[in-house]
C-alpha positions as CSV (number, residue, x, y, z in Angstrom):
1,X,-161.5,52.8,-29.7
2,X,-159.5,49.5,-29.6
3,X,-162.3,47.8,-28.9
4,X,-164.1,48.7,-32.6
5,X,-160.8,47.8,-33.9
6,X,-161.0,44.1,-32.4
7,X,-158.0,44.2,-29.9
8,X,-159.0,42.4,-27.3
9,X,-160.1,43.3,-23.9
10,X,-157.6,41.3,-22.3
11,X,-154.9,42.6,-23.7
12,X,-152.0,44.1,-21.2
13,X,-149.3,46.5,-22.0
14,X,-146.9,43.4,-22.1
15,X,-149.1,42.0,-24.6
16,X,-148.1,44.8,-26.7
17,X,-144.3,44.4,-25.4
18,X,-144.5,40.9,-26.2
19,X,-146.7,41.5,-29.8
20,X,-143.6,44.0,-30.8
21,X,-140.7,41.8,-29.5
22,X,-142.0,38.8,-31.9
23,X,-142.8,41.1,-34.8
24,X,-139.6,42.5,-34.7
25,X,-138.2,38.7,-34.4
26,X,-140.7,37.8,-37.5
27,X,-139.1,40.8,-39.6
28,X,-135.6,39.9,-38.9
29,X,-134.2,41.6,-36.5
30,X,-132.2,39.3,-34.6
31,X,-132.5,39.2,-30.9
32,X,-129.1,40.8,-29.4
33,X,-130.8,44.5,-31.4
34,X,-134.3,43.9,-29.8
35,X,-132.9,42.4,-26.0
36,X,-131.4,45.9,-25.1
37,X,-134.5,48.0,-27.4
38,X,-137.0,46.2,-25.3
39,X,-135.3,46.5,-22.5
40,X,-135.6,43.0,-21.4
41,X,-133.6,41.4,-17.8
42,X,-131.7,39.2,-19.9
43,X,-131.2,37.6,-23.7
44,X,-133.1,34.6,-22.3
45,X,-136.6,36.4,-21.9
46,X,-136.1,37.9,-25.4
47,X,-136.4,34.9,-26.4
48,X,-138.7,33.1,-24.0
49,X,-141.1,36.4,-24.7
50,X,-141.0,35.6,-28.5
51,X,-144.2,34.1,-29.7
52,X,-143.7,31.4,-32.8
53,X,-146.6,31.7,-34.5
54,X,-145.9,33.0,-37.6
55,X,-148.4,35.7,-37.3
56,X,-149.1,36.4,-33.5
57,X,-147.3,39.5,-33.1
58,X,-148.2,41.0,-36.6
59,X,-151.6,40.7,-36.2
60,X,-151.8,42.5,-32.7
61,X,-149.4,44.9,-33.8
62,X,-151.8,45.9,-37.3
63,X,-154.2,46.3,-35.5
64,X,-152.9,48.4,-32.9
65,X,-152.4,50.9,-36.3
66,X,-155.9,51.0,-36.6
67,X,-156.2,52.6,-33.1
């Protein structure tokens, strides 16, 4: 089903952790709300697990609506 929606095969469960992490980030919600809701180690991964392209996250996570 993901497939037909044009998620990739290669895409992980942490893909999606990752995907929501840096939409969140993209939307505004600033990282000390989304370190403890992602249940990342540390405030360092929340950011070092935030992708900076504008729409890496958004994309994966659209699509994942389509599922």
């Amino acid at each position: 089903m993901c497939v037909e929606a044009g998620i990739s095969t290669h895409s992980t469960p942490h893909s999606l952790r990752i995907g929501g992490n840096s939409g969140a980030a993209a939307n505004g919600v600033p990282a000390d709300v989304r370190w403890p809701h992602g249940r990342w180690l540390s405030p360092s991964m929340v950011d070092l697990c935030t992708w900076r392209a504008p729409d890496a996250g958004i994309n994966l996570t659209r699509r994942m609506a389509e599922c």
